[in-house]
C-alpha positions in Angstrom: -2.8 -2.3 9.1 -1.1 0.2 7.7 -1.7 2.3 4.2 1.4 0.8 2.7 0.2 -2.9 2.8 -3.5 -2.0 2.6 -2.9 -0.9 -1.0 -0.6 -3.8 -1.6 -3.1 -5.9 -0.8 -6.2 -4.8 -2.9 -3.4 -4.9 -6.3 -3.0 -8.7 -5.2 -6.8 -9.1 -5.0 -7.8 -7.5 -8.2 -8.4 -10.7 -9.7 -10.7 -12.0 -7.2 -13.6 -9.9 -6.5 -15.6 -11.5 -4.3 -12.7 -11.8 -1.8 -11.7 -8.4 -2.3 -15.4 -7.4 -1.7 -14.9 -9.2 1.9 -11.7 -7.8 2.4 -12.9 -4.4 1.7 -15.7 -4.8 3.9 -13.9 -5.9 7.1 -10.4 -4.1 6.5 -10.9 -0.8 5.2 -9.8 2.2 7.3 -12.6 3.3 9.1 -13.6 7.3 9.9 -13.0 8.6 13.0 -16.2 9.9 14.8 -14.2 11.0 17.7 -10.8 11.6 19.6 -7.7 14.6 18.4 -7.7 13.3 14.9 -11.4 14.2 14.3 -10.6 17.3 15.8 -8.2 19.8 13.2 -7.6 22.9 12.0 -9.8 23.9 9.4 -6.8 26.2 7.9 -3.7 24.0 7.5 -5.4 20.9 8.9 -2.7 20.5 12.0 -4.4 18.5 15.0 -2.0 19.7 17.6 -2.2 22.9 19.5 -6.0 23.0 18.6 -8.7 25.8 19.5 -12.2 25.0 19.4 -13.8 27.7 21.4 -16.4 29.8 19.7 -16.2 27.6 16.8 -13.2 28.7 15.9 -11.4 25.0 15.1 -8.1 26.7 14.6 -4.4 25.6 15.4 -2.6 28.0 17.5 0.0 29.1 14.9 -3.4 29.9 12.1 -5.1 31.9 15.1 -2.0 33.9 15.5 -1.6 34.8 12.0 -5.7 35.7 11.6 -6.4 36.9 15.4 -6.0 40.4 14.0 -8.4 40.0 10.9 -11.4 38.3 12.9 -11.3 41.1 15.4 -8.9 39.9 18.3 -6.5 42.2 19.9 -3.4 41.4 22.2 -3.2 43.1 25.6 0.1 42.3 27.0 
């Protein structure tokens, strides 16, 4: 279900609250506990090119820009 017709759907059951209440219960997006979604950058929030090693949770492109500040230097 997408977000689009999950919205349209809870202005159609405004009036009725006990179905809305079910609908709610069984349709609402869930959270992700795992998989690359859960896992994103904690500085722009990208979930590609990820880095999680030494707790960093970084995308590639924010480690770039801050590799300098937190002490990293490039060899090559």
């Amino acid at each position: 279900m997408t977000v689009s017709s999950y919205k349209k759907m809870l202005k159609q059951l405004k009036a009725k609250p006990i179905k809305m209440k079910k609908f709610l219960k069984h349709n609402s997006p869930k959270e992700k506990e795992f998989g690359i979604i859960k896992k994103a950058c904690r500085r722009c929030g990208n979930t590609r090119g990820h880095i999680g090693k030494y707790g960093l949770d970084l995308c590639r492109r924010c480690f770039r820009d801050i590799a300098p500040d937190i002490g990293w230097k490039k060899y090559s």
